[in-house]
Phi, psi and omega in degrees: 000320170283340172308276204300331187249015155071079187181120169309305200276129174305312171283346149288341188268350187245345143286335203285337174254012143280350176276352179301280173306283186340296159312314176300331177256332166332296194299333187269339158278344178284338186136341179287349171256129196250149176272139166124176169261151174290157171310289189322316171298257196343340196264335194263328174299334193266325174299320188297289178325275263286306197291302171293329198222043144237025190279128188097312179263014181236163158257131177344300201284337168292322160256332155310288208276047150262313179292346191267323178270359168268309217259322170273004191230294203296301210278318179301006208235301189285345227294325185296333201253150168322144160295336165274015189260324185292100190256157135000289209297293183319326199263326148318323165272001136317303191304352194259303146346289180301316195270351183258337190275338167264162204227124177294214178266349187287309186100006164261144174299094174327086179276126158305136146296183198284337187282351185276315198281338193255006167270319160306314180265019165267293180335307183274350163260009127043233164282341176266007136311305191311292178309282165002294109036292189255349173106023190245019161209089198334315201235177184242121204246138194287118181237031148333075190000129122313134197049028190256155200247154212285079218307146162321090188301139179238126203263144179323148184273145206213170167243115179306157176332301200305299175325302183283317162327302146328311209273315167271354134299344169275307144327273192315333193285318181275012167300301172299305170234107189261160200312313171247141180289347180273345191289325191338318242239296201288285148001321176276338186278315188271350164304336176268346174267340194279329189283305159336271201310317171308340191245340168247300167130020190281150181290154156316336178291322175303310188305342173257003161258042199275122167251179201286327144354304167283003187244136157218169202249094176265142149277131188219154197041098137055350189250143167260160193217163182262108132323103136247148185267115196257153181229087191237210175282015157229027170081229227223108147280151184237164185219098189266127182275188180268174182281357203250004163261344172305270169304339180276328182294300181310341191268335183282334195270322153339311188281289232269319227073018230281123159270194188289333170258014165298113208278185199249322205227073208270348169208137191266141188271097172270338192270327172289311177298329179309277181292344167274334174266032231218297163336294190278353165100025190241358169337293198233134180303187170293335161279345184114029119329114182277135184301102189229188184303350183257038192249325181298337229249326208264304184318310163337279192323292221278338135347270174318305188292345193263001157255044128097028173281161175287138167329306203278312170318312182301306150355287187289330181281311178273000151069073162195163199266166173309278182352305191274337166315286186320307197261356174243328203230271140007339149302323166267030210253116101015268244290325186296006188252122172258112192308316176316304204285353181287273228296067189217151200203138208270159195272173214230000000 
């Protein structure tokens, strides 16, 4: 009693915490006091679960930014309210928030994109999972996009035969002759990552935790091909490459000197790969997509299908599903539509 009401007298210490009590339900019928768990608690339990037991099976970077998208989006917005006050009606005027609170120099409204705004709201269901979860939220409250229309496959942006070709003649030439003779070294490395990536189909993350270790150089049909072992974002993959990665890996271990636990491609020239396609006029495909390093990785794919590889293999060799084949990629391939199987007509 004396700890909490700082008072020697017993009956001074039994006003003091009635006056105490008093206040408190004063504050709890107008409304300042709320019943319930705060966000914030339920955002700091998922994270804390989320981080032990996806640990080994999420990729790092993949569980960072659930903490990045709370702390910079979700919690300055939820951080005051209860988990039953976050209604249908509340997670819309988040989304109304996201496309409006920010402003170019201009004074137009900065809109997230859509996949930006839908990783974020995967976050937050989340944590109202979470809360569920521990009993501090009876219902799971449906927080579905409203009024939305059936989105637009926007199919990856990729380089045609003709495109790429160019496009690694422009990398060798300037391998050869580079603006600056100290550029020489960086200049020879992306000429050796666009033959690389084109020829294994690896995402850029992967490729850059790739060490020399993890590559071995095998024969199969009469061709040697590279065996990697890949560690990306659906964890520990194997990856068999085309026979055209075979010299850009040997030409990289050769330059650097690379021991076994060296990574091979530990930094991507993106500010180069940028400018030669800029040079060349291929910054963004024909719908207006833009071309960045994982546009090489699609190029792979879109290969493989139009010389008539199976799909589902292909699938496995780049560790993604058909589903995502069939819809990002395989929709837009000519090659994949058979004219015998249209064009056919019952005899008469």
């Amino acid at each position: 009693m004396r700890t909490s009401t700082k008072e020697e007298s017993l009956a001074r210490a039994k006003d003091v915490a009635r006056d105490w009590y008093l206040g408190l339900m004063g504050k709890y019928r107008a409304g300042e006091i709320k019943e319930g768990t705060p966000f914030k608690k339920a955002a700091q339990h998922f994270l804390s679960e989320y981080t032990i037991i996806t640990e080994g099976e999420r990729n790092a970077k993949y569980v960072e930014g659930h903490g990045i998208r709370l702390r910079v989006h979700l919690l300055p917005f939820f951080g005051d309210k209860m988990v039953e006050e976050i209604t249908p009606g509340l997670v819309q005027e988040y989304r109304v928030h996201r496309m409006t609170s920010r402003k170019d120099k201009e004074g137009n409204p900065m809109r997230p994109s859509r996949s930006t705004l839908h990783s974020e709201i995967i976050t937050l269901r989340h944590v109202l999972k979470t809360a569920q979860r521990h009993g501090w939220l009876p219902y799971l409250p449906d927080i579905s996009a409203p009024y939305k229309a059936s989105g637009k496959i926007a199919h990856r942006a990729w380089f045609s035969p003709e495109e790429y070709k160019q496009l690694y003649k422009a990398t060798g030439e300037r391998a050869k002759n580079p603006k600056k003779e100290r550029w020489r070294s960086a200049c020879e490395d992306l000429h050796d990552y666009v033959l690389f990536m084109v020829n294994s189909g690896l995402r850029p993350d992967e490729a850059k935790r790739i060490e020399v270790r993890d590559v071995e150089i095998v024969t199969e049909n009469k061709q040697r091909i590279l065996l990697i072992t890949v560690r990306g974002k659906r964890g520990v993959g194997y990856c068999k490459t085309m026979p055209g990665a075979v010299m850009p890996f040997q030409r990289m271990q050769k330059r650097h000197s690379l021991g076994t636990k060296d990574l091979i491609f530990p930094k991507i020239q993106r500010e180069l790969f940028n400018t030669i396609l800029d040079e060349l006029g291929m910054k963004q495909d024909r719908e207006g997509n833009p071309r960045t390093a994982y546009s090489l990785r699609h190029t792979y794919i879109s290969f493989r299908l139009m010389e008539g590889a199976d799909i589902y293999q292909v699938a496995k060799n780049c560790r993604t599903s058909v589903e995502m084949i069939e819809k990002f990629y395989a929709s837009h391939i000519k090659d994949m539509i058979d004219a015998a199987a249209i064009n056919t007509r019952k005899k008469r």
